[in-house]
N, CA, C and O atoms as a DFTB+ gen file, in Angstrom:
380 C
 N C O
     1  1     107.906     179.227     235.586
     2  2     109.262     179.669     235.722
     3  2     109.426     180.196     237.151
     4  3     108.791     181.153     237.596
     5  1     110.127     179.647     237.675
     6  2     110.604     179.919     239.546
     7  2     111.466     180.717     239.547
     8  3     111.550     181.368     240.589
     9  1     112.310     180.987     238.616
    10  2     113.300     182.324     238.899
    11  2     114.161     182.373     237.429
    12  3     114.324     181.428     236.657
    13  1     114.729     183.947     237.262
    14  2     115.354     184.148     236.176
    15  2     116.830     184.477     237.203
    16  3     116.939     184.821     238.380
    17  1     118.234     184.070     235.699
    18  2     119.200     184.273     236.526
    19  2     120.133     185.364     235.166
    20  3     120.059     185.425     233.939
    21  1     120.950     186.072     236.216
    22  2     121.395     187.065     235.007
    23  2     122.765     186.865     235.313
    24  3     123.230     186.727     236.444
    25  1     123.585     186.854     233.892
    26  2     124.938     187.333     233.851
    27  2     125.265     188.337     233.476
    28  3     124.544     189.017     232.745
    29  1     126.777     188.811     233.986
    30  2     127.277     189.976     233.336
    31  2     127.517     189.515     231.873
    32  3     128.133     188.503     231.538
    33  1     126.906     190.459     231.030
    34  2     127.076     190.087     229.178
    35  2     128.693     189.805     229.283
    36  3     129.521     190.144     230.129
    37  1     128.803     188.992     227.989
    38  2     130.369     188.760     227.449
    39  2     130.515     189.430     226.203
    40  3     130.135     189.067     225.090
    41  1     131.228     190.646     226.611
    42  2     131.602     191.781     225.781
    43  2     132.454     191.476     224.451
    44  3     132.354     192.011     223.347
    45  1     133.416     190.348     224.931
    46  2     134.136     189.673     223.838
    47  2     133.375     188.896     223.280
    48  3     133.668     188.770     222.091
    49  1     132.598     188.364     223.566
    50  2     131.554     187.362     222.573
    51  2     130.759     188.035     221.881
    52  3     130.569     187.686     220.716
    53  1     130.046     189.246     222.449
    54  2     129.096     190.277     221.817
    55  2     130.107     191.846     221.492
    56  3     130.013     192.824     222.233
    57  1     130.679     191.821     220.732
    58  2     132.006     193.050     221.024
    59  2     130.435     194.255     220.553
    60  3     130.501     195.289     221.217
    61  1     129.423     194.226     219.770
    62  2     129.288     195.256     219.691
    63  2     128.066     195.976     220.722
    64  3     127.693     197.125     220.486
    65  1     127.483     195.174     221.893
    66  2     127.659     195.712     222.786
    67  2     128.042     196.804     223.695
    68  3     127.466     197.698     224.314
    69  1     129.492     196.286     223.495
    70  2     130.768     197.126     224.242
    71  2     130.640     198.517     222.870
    72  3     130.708     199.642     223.367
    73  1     130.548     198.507     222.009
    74  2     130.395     199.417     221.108
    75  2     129.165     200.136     220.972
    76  3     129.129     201.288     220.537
    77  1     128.215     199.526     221.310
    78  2     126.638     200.196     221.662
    79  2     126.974     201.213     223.117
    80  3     126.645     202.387     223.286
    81  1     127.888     200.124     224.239
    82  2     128.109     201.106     225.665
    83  2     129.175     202.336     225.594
    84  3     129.329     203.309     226.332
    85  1     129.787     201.949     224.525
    86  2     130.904     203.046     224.584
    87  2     130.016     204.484     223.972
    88  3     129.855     205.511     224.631
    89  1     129.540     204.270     222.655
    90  2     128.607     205.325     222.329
    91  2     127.613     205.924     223.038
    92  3     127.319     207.089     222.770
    93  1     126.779     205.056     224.295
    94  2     125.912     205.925     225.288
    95  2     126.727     206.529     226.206
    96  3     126.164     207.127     227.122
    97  1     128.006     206.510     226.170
    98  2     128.939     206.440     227.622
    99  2     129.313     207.977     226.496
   100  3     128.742     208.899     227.080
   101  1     129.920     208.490     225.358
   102  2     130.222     209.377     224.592
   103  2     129.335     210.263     224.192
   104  3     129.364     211.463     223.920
   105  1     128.551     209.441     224.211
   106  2     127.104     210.801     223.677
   107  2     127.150     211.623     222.496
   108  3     127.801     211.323     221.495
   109  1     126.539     212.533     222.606
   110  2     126.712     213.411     221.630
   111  2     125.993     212.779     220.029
   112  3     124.846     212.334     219.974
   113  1     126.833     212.852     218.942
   114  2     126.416     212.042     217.661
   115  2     126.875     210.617     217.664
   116  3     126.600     209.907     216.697
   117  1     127.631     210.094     218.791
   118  2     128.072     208.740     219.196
   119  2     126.887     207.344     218.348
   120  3     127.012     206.456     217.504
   121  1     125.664     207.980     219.343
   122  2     124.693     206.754     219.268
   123  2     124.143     207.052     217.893
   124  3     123.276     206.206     217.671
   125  1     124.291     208.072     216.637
   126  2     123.620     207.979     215.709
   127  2     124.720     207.657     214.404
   128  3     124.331     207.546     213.241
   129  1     126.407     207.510     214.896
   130  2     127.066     206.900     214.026
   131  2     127.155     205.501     214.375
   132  3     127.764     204.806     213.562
   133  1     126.600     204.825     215.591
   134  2     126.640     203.755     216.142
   135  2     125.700     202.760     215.073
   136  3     125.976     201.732     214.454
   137  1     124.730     203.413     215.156
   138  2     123.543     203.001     214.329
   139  2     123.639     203.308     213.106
   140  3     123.296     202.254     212.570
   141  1     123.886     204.077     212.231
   142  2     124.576     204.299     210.807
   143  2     125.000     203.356     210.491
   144  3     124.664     202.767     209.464
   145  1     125.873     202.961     211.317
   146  2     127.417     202.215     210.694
   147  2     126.686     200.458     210.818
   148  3     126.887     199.614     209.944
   149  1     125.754     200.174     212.216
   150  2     125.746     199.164     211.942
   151  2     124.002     198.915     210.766
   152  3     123.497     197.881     210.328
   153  1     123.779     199.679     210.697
   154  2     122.722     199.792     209.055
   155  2     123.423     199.121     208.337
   156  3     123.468     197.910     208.123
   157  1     123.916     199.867     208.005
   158  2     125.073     199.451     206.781
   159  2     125.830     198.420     206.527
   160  3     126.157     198.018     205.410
   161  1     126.279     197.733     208.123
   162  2     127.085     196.371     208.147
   163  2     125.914     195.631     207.933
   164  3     125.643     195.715     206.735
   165  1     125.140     194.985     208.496
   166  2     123.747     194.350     208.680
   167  2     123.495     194.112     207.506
   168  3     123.577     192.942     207.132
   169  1     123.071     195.265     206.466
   170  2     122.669     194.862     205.271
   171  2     123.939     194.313     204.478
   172  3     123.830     193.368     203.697
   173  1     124.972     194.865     204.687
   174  2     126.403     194.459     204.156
   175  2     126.267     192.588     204.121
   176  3     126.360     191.757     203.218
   177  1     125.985     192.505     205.714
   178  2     125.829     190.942     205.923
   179  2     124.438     189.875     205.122
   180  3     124.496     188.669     204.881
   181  1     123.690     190.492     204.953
   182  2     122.399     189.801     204.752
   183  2     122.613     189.628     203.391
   184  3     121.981     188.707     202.874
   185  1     123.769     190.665     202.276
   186  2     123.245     190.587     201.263
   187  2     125.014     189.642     201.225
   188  3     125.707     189.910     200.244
   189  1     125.427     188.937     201.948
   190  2     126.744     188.275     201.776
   191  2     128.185     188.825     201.466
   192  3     129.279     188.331     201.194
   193  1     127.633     190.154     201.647
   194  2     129.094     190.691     201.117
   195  2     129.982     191.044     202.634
   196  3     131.070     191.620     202.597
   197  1     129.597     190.782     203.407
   198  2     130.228     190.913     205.322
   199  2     129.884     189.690     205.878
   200  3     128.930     189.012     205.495
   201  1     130.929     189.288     207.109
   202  2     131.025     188.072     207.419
   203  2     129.903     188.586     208.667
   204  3     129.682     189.795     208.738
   205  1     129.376     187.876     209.403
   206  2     128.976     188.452     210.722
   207  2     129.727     188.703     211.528
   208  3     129.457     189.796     212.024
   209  1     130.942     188.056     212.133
   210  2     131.887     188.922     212.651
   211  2     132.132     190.241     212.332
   212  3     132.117     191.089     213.224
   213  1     132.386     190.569     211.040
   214  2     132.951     191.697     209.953
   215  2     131.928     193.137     210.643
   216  3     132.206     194.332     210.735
   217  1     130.823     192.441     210.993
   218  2     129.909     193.783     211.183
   219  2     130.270     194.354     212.617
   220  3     129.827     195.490     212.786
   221  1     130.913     193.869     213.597
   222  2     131.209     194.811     214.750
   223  2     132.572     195.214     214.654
   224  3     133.006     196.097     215.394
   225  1     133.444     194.518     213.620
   226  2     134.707     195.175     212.737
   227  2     134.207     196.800     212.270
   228  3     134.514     197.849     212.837
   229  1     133.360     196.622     211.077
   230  2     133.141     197.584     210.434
   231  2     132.430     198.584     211.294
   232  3     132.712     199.769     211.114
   233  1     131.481     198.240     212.270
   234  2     130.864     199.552     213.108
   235  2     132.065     200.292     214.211
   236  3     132.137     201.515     214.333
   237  1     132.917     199.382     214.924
   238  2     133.967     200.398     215.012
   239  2     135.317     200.673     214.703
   240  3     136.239     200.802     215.509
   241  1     135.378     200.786     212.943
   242  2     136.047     201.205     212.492
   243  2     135.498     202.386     212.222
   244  3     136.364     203.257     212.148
   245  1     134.279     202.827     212.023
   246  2     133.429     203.543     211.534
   247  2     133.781     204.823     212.947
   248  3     134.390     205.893     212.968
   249  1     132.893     203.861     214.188
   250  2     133.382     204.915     215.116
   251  2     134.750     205.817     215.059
   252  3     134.916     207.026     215.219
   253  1     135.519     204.920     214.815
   254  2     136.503     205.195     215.035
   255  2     137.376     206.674     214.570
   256  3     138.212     207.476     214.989
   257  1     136.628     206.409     213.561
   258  2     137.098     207.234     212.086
   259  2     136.398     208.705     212.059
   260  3     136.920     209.744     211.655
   261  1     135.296     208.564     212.504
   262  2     133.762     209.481     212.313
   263  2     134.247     210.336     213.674
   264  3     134.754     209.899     214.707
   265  1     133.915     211.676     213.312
   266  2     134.629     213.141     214.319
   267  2     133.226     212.805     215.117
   268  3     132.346     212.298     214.421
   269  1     132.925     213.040     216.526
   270  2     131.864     213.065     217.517
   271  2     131.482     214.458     217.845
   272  3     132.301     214.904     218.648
   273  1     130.462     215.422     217.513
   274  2     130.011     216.342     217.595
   275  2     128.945     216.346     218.777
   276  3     128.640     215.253     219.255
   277  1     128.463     217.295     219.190
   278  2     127.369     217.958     220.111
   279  2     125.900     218.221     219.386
   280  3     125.708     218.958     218.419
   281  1     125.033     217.530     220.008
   282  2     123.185     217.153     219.386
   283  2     122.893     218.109     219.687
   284  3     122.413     218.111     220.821
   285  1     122.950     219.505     218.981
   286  2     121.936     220.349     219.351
   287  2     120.829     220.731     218.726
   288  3     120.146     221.664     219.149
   289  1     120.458     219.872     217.369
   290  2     119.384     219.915     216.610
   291  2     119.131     218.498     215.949
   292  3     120.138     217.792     215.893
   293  1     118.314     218.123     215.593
   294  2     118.244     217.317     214.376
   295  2     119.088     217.289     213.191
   296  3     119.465     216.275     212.603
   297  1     119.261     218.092     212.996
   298  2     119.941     218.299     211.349
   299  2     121.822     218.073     211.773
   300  3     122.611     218.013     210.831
   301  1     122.297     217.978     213.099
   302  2     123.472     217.266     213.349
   303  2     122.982     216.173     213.870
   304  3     123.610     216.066     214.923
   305  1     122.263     215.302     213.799
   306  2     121.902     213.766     213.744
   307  2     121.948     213.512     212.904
   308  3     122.744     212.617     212.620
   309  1     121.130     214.107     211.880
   310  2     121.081     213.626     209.977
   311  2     122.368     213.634     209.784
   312  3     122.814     212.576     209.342
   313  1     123.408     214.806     210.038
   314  2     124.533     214.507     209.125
   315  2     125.652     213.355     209.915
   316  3     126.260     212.539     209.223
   317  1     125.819     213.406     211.345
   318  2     126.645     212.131     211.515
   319  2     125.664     211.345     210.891
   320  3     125.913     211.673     209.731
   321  1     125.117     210.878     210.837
   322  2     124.148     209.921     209.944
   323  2     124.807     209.799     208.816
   324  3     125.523     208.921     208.335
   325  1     124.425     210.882     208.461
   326  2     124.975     210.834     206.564
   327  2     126.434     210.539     206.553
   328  3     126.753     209.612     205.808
   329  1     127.391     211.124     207.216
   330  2     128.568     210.541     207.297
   331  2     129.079     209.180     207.908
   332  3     130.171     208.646     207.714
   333  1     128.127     208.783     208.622
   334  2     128.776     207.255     208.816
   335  2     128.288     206.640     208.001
   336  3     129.007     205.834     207.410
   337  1     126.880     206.753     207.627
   338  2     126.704     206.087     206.399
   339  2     127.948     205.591     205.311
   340  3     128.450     204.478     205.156
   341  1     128.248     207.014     204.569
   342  2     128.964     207.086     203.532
   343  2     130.372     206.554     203.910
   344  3     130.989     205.890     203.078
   345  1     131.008     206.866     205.358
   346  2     132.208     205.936     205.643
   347  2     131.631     204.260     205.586
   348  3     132.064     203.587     204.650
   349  1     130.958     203.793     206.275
   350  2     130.974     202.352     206.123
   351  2     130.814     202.055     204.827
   352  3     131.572     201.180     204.408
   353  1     130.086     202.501     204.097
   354  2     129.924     202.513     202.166
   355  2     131.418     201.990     201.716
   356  3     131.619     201.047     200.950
   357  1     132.372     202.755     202.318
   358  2     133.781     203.501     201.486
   359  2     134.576     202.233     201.885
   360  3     135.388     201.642     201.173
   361  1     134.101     201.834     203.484
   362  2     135.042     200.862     203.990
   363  2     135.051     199.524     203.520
   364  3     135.947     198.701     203.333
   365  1     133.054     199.519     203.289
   366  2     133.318     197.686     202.537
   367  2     133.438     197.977     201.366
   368  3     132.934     196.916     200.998
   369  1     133.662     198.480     200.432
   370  2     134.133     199.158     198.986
   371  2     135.523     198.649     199.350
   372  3     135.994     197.660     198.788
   373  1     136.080     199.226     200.152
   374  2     138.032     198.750     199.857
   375  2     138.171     197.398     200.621
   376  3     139.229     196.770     200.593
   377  1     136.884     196.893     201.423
   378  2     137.027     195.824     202.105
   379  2     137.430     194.501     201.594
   380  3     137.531     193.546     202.365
């Protein structure tokens, strides 16, 4: 291999990406409802009940929805955790 060539990613082709950058760019419990939410789509998808599109739908709707708090322990990781969890639950439930 003589050389590697890089593009700027396509944010619209990969939207959740842009949803992975927005959460490091927010901080806080950002990156652990980021990851919650897409748990939850992922398996949503594998087990057929989410389209693959559907899963960067559902992770930021999730963001969207989910209050962004300040990491000053573990135990506010667990609970945005636990709460995006239980929102994406709620969302493909009425989905």
């Amino acid at each position: 291999m003589a050389r590697l060539d890089f593009e700027i990613p396509d944010e619209v082709a990969f939207p959740c990406l842009r949803l992975a950058r927005e959460a490091m760019a927010a901080g806080g419990t950002a990156p652990a409802v980021l990851n919650a939410a897409n748990e939850v789509a992922v398996e949503a998808f594998l087990d057929g009940r989410l389209s693959f599109t559907g899963i960067a739908d559902l992770v930021a709707r999730v963001q969207d929805a989910e209050p962004l708090g300040s990491v000053c322990d573990l135990e506010a990781v667990l609970e945005a955790d636990g709460r995006a969890r239980r929102a994406a639950i709620a969302l493909l439930a009425g989905h």
